[in-house]
NUZADREN-622261 format. One record per atom (N, C-alpha, C): residue number from 1; y negated, z, x negated; atom name. Coordinates in nm, 4 decimals, always signed. Layout:
@num NUM; py Y; pz Z; px X; atomo CA
...
//
This chain:
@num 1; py +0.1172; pz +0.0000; px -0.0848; atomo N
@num 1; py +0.0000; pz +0.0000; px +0.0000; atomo CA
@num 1; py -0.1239; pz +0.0000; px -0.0896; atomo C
@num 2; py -0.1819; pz -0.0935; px -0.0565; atomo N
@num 2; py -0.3617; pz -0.0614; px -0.1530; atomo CA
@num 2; py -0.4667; pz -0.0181; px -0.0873; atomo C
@num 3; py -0.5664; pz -0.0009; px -0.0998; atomo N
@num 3; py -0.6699; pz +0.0559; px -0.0625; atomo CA
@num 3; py -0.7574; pz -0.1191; px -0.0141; atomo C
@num 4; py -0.8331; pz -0.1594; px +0.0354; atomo N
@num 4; py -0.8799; pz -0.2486; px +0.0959; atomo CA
@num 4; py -1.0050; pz -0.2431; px +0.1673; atomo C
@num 5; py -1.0862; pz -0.3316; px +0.1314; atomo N
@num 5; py -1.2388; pz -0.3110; px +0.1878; atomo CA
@num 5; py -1.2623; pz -0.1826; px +0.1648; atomo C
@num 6; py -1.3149; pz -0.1562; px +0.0576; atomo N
@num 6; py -1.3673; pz -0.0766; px +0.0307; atomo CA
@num 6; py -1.4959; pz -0.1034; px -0.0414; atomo C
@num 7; py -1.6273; pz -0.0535; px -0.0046; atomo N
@num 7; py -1.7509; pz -0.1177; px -0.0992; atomo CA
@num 7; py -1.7939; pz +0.0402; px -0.1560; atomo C
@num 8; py -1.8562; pz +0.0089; px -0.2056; atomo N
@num 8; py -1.9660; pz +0.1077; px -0.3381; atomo CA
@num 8; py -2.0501; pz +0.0483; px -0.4177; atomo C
@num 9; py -2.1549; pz +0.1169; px -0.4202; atomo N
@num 9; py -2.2877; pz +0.0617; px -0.4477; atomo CA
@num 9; py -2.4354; pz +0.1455; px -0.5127; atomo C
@num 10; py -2.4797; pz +0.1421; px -0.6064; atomo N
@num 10; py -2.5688; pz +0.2177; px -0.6306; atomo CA
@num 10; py -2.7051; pz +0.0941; px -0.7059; atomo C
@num 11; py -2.8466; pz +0.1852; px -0.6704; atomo N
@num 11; py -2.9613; pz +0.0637; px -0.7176; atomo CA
@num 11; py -2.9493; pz +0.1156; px -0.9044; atomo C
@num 12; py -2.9102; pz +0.0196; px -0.9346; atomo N
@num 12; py -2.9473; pz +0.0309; px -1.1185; atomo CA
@num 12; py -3.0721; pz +0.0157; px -1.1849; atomo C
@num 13; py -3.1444; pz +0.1284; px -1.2386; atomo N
@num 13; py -3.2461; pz +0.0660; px -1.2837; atomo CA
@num 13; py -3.2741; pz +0.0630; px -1.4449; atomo C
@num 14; py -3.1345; pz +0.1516; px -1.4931; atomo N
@num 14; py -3.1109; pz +0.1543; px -1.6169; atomo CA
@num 14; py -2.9753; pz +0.2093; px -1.6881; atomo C
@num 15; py -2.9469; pz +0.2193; px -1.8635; atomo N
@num 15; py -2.8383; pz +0.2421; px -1.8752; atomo CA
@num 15; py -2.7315; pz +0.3657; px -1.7928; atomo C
@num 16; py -2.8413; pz +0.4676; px -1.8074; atomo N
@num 16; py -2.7975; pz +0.5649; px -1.7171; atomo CA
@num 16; py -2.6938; pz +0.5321; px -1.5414; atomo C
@num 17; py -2.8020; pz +0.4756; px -1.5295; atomo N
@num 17; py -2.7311; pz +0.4189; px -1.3931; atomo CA
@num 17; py -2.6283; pz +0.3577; px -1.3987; atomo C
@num 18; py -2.5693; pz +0.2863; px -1.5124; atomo N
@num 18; py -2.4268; pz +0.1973; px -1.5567; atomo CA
@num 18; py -2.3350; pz +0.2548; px -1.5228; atomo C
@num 19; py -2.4050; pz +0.4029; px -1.6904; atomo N
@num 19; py -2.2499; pz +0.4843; px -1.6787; atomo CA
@num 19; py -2.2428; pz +0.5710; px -1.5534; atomo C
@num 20; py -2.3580; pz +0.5742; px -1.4683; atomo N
@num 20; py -2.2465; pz +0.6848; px -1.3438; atomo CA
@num 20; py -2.2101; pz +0.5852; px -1.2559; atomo C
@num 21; py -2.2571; pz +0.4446; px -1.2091; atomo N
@num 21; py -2.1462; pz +0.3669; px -1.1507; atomo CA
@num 21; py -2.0213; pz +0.3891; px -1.1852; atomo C
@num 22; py -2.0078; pz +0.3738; px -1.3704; atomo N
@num 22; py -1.9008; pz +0.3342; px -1.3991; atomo CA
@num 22; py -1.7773; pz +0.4812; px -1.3733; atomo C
@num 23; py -1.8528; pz +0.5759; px -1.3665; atomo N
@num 23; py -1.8262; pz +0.7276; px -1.3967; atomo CA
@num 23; py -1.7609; pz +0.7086; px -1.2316; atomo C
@num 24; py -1.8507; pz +0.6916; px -1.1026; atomo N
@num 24; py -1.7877; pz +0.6751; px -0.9457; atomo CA
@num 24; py -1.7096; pz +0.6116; px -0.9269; atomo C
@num 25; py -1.6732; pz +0.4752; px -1.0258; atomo N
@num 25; py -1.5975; pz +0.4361; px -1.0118; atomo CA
@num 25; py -1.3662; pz +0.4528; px -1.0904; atomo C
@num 26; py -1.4204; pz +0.5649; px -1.1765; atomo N
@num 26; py -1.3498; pz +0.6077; px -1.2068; atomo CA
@num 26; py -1.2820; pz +0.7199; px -1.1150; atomo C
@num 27; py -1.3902; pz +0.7895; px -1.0856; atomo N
@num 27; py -1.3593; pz +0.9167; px -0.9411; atomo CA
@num 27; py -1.2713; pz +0.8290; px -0.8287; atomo C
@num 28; py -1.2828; pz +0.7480; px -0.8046; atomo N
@num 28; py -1.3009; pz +0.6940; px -0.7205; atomo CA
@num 28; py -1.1078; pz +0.6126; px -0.6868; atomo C
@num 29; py -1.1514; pz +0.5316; px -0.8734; atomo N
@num 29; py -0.9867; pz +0.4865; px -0.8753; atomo CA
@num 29; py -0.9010; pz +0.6369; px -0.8765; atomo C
@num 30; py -0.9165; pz +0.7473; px -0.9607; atomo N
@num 30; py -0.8125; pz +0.8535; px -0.9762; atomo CA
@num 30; py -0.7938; pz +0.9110; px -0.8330; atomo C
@num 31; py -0.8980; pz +0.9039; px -0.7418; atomo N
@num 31; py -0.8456; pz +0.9819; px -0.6211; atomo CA
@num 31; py -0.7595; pz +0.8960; px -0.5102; atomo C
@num 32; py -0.7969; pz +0.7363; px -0.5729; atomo N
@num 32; py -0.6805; pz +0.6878; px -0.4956; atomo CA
@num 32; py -0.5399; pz +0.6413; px -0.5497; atomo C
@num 33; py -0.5200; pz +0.7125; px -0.6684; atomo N
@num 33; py -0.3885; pz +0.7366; px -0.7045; atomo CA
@num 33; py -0.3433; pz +0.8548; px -0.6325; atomo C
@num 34; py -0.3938; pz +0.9698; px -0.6479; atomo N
@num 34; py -0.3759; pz +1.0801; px -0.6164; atomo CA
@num 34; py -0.3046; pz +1.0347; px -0.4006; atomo C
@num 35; py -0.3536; pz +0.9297; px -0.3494; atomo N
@num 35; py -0.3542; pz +0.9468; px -0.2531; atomo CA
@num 35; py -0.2556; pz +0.8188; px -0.2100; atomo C
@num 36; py -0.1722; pz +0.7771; px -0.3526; atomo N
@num 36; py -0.1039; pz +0.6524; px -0.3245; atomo CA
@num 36; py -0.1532; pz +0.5598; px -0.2246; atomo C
@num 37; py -0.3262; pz +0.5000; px -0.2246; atomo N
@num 37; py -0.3929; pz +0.4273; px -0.1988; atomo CA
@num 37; py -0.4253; pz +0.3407; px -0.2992; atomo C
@num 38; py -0.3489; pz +0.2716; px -0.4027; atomo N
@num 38; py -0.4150; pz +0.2175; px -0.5028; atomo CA
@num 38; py -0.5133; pz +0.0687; px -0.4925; atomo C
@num 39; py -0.5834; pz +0.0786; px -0.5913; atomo N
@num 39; py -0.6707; pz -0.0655; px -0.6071; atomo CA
@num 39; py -0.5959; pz -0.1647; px -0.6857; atomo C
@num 40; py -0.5892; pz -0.2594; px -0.6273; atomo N
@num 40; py -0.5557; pz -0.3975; px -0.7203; atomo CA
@num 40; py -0.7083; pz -0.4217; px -0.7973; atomo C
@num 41; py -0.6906; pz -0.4365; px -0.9636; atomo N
@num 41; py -0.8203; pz -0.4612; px -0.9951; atomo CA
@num 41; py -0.8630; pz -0.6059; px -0.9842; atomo C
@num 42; py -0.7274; pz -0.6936; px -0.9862; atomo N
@num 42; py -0.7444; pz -0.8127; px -0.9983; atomo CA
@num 42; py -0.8281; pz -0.8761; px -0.8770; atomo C
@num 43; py -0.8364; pz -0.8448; px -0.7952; atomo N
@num 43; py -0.9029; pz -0.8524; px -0.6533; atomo CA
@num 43; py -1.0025; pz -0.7827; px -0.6326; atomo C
@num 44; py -1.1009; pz -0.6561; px -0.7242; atomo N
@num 44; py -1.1932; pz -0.6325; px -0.7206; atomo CA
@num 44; py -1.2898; pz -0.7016; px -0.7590; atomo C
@num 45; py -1.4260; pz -0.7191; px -0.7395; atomo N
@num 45; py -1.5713; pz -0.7842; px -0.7737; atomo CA
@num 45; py -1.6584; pz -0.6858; px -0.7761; atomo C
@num 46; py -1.7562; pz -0.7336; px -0.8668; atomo N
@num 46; py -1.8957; pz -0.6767; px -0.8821; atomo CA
@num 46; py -1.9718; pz -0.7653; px -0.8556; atomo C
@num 47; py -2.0895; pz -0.7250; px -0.7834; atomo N
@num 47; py -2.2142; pz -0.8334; px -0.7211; atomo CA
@num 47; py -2.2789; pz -0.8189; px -0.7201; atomo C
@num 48; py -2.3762; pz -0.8401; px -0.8279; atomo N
@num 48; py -2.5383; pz -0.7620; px -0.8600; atomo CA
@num 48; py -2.6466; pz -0.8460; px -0.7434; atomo C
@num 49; py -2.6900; pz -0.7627; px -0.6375; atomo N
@num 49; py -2.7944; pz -0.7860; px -0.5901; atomo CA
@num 49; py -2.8990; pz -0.8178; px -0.6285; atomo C
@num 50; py -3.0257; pz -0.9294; px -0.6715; atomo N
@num 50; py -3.1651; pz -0.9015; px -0.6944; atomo CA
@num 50; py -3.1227; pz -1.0003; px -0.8288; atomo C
@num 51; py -3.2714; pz -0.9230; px -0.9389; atomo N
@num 51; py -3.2688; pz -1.0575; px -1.0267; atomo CA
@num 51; py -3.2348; pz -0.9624; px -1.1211; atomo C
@num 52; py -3.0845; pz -0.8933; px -1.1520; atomo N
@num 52; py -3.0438; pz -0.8362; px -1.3008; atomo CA
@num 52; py -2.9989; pz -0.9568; px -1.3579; atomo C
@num 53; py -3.0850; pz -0.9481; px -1.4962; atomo N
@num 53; py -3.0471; pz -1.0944; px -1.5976; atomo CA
@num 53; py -2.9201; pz -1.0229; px -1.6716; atomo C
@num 54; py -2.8859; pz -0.8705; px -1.6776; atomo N
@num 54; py -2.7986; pz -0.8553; px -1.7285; atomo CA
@num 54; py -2.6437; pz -0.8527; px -1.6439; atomo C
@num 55; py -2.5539; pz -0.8932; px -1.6825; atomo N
@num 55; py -2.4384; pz -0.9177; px -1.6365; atomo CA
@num 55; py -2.3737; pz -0.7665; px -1.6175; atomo C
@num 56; py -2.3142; pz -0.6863; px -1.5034; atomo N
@num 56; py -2.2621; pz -0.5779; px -1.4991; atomo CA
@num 56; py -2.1214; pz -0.5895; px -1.5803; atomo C
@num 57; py -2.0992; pz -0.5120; px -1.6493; atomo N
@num 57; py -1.9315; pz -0.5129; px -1.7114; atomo CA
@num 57; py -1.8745; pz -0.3400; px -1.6572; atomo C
@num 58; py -1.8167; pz -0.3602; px -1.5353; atomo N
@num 58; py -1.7159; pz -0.2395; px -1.5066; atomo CA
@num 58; py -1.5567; pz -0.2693; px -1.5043; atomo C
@num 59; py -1.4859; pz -0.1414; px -1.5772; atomo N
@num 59; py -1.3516; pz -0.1586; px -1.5789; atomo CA
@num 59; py -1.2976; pz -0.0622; px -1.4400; atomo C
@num 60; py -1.1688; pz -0.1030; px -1.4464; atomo N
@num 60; py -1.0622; pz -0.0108; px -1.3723; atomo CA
@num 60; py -0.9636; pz -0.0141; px -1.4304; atomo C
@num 61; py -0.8533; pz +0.0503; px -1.3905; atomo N
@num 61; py -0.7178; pz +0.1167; px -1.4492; atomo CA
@num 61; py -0.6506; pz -0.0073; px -1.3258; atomo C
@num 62; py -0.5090; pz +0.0085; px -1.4410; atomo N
@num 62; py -0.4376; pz -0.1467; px -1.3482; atomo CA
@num 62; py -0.3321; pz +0.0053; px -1.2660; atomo C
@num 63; py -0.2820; pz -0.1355; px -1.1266; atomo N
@num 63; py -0.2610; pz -0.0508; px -0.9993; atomo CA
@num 63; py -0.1653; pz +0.0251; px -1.0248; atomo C
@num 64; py -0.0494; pz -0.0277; px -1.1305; atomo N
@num 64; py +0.0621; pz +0.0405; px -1.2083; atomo CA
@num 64; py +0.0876; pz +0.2026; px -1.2410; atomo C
@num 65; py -0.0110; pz +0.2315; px -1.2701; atomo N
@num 65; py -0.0915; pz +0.3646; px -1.3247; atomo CA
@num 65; py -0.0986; pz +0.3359; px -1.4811; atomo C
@num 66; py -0.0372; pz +0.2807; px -1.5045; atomo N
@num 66; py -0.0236; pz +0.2257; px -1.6633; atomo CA
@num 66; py -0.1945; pz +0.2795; px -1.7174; atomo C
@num 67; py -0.2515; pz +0.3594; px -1.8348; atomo N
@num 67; py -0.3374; pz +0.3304; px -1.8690; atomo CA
@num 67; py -0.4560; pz +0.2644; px -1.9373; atomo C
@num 68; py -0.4346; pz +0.0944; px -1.9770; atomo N
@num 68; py -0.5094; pz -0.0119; px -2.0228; atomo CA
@num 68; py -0.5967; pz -0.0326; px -1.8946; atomo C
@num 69; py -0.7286; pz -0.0493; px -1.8671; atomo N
@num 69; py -0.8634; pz -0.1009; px -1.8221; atomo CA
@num 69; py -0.8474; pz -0.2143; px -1.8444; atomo C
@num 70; py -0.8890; pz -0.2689; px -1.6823; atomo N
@num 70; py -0.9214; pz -0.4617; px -1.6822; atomo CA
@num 70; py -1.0525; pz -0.4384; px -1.6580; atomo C
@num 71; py -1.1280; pz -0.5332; px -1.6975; atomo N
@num 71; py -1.3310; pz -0.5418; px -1.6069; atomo CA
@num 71; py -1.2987; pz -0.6262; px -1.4924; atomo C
@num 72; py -1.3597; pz -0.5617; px -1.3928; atomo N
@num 72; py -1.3675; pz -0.6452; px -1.2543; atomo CA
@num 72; py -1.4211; pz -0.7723; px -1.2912; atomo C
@num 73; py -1.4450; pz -0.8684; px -1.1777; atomo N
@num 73; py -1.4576; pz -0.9903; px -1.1969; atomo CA
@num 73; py -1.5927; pz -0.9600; px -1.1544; atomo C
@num 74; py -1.6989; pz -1.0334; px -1.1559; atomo N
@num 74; py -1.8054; pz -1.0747; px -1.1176; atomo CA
@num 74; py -1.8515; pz -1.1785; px -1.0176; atomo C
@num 75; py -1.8952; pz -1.1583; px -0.9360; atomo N
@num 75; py -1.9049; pz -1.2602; px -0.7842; atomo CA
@num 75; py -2.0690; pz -1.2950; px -0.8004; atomo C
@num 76; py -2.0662; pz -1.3946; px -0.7006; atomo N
@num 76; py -2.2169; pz -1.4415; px -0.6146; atomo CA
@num 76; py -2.2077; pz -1.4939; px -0.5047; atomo C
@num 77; py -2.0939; pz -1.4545; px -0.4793; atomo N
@num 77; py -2.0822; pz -1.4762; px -0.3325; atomo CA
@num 77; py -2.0077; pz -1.4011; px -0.2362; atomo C
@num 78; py -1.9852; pz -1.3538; px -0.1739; atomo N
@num 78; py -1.8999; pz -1.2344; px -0.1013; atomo CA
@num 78; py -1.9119; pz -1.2532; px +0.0746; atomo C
@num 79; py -1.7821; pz -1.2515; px +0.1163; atomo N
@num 79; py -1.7609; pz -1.2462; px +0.2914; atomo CA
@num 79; py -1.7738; pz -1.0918; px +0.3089; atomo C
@num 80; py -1.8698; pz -1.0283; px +0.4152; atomo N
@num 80; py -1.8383; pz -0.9059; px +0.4522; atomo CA
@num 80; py -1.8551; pz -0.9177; px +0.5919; atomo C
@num 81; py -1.7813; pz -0.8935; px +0.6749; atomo N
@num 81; py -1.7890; pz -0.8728; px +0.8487; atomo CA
@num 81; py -1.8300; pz -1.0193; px +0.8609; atomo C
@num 82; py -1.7493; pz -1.0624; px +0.8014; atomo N
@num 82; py -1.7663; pz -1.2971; px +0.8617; atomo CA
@num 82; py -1.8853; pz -1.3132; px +0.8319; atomo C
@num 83; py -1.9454; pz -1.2752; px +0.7528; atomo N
@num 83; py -2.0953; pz -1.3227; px +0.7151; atomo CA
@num 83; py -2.1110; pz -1.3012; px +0.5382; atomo C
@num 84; py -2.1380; pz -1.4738; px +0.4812; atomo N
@num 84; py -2.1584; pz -1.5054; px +0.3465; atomo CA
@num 84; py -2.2456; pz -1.4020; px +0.3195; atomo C
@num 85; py -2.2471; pz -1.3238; px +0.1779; atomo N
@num 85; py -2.3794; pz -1.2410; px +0.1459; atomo CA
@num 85; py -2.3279; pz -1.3428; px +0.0085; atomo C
@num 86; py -2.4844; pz -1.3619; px -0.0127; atomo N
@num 86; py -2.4582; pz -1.3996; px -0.1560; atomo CA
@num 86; py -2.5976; pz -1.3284; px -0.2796; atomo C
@num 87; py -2.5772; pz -1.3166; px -0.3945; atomo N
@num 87; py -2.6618; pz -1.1860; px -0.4880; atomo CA
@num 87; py -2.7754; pz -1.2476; px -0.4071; atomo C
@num 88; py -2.8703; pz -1.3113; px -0.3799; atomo N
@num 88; py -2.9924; pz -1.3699; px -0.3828; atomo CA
@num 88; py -3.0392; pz -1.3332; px -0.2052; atomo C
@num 89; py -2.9562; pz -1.3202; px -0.1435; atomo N
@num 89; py -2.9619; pz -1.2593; px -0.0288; atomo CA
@num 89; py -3.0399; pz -1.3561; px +0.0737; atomo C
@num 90; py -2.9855; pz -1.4625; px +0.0189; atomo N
@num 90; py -3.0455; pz -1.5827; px +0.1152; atomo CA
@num 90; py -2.9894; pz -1.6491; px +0.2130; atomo C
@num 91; py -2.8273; pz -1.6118; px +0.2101; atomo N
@num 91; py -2.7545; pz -1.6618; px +0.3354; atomo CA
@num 91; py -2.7565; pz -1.8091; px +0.3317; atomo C
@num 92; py -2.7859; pz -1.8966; px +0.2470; atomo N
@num 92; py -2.7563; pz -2.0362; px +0.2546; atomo CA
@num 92; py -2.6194; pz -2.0582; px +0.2672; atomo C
@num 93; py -2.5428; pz -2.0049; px +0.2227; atomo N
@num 93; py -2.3975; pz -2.0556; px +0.2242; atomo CA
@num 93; py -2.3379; pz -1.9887; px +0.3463; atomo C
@num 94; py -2.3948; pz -1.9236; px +0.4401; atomo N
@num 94; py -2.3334; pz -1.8664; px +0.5483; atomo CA
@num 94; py -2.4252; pz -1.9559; px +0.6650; atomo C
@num 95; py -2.5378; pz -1.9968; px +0.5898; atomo N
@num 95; py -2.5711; pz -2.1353; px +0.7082; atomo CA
@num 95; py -2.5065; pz -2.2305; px +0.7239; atomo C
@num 96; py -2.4396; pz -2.2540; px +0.5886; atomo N
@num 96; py -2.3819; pz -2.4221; px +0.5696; atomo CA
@num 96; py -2.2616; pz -2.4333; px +0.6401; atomo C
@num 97; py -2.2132; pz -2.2833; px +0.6411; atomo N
@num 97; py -2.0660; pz -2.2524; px +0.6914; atomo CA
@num 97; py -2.0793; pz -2.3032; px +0.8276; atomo C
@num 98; py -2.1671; pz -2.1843; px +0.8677; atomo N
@num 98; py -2.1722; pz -2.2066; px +1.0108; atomo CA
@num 98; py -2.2256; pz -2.3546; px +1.0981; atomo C
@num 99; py -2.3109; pz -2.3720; px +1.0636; atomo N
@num 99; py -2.3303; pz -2.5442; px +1.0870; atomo CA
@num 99; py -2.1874; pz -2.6305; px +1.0611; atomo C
@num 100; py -2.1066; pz -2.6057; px +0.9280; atomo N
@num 100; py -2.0236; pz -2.6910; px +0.9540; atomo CA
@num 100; py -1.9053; pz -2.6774; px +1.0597; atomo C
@num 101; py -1.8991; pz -2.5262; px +1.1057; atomo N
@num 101; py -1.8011; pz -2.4896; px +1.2152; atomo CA
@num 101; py -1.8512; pz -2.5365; px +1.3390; atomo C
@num 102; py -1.9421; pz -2.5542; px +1.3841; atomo N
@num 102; py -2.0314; pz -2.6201; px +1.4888; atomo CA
@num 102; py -1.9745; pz -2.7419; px +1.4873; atomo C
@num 103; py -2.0648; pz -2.8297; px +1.3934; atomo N
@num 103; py -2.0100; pz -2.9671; px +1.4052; atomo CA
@num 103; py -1.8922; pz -3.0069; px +1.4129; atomo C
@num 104; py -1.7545; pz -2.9023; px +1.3645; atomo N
@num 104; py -1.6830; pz -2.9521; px +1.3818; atomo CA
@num 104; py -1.6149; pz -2.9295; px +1.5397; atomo C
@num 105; py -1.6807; pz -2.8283; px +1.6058; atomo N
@num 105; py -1.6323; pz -2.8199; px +1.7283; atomo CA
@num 105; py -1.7274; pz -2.9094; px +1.8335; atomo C
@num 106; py -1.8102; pz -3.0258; px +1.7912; atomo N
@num 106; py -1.8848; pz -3.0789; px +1.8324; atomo CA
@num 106; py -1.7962; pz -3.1880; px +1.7923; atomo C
@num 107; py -1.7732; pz -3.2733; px +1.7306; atomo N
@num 107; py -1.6896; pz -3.3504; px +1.6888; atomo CA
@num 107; py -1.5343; pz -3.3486; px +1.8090; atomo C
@num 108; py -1.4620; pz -3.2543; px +1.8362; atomo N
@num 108; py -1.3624; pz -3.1994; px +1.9060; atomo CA
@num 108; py -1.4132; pz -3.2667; px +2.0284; atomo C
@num 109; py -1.5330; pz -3.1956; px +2.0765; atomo N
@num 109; py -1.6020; pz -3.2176; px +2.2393; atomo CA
@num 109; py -1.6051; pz -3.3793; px +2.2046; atomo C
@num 110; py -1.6570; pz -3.4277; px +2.1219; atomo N
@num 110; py -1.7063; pz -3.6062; px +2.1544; atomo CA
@num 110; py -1.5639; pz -3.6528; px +2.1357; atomo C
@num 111; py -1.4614; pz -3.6032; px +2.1047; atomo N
@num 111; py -1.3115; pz -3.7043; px +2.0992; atomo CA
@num 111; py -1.2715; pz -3.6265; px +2.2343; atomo C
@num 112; py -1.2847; pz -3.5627; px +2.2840; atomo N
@num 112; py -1.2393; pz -3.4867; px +2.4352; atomo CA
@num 112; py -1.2715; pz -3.5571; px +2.5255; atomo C
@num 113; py -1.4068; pz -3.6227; px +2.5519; atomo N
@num 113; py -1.4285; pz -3.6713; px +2.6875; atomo CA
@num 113; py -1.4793; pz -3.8191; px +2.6391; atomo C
@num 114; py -1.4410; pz -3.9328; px +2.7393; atomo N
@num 114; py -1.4388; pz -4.0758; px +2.6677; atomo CA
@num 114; py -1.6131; pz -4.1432; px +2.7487; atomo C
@num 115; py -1.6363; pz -4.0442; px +2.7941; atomo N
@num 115; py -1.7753; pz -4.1187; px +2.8329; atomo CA
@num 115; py -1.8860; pz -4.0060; px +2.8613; atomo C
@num 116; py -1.9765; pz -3.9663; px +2.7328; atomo N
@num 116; py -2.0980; pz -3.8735; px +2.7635; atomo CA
@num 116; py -2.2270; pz -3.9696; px +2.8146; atomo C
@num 117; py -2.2434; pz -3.9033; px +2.9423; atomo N
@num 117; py -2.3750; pz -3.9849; px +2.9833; atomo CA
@num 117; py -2.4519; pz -3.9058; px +2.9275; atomo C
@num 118; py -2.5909; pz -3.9332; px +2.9564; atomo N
@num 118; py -2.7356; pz -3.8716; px +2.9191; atomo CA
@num 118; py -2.7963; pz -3.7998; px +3.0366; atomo C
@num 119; py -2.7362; pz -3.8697; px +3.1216; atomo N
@num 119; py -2.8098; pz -3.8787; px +3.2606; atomo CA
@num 119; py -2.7732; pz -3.7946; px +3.3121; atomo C
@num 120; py -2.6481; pz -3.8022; px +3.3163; atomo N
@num 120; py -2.5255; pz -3.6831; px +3.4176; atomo CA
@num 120; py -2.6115; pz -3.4998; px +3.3677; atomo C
@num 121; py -2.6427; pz -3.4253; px +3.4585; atomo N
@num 121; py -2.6365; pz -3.2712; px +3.4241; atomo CA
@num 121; py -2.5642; pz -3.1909; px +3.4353; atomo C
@num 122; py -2.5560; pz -3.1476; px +3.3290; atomo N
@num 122; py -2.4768; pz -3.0337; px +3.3534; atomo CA
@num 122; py -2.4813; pz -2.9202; px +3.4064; atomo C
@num 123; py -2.3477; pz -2.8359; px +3.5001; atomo N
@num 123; py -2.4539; pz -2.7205; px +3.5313; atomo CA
@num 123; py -2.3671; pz -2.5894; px +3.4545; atomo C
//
């Protein structure tokens, strides 16, 4: 069993702030050993919000219990509750999505019926 959707998050505004991410995130993996909830690290991400030019590097412990540290992967793009977040917080790629799910159920409707008038209303 793993642990799943799970987020955590703190505003960084310096080294300090690294190591106690990195510090919560250690709390964080040991208590879900403790609770045979483990994390797959390979499936974890980090996603720096805003304009950090520096790249976050956090590890975890692999799900094994084994003790060697992998670094999470790094994202810019992330699904949370069916909605694209991406670092820049602009939602373009959750527009593009959605427009293209439209059209394609618009596409569906024009092969469904063999004659759309203009005229005809609908009610």
């Amino acid at each position: 069993m793993f642990a799943d959707d799970t987020k955590m998050y703190k505003g960084i505004h310096d080294i300090n702030d690294h190591r106690q991410l990195q510090i919560n995130i250690n709390k964080l993996d040991s208590s879900s050993k403790n609770w045979c909830l483990m994390f797959n690290p390979t499936k974890c991400k980090v996603m720096s919000l805003g304009r950090s030019r520096i790249p976050p590097v956090y590890t975890m412990s692999l799900c094994d219990g084994s003790r060697p540290t992998v670094k999470t992967e790094c994202t810019n793009l992330e699904k949370e509750l069916g909605i694209m977040i991406d670092s820049g917080l602009t939602f373009v790629e959750h527009m593009h999505m959605v427009s293209k799910k439209a059209n394609g159920i618009m596409t569906v409707i024009r092969r469904t019926f063999t004659c759309l008038d203009s005229g005809d209303k609908v009610l």
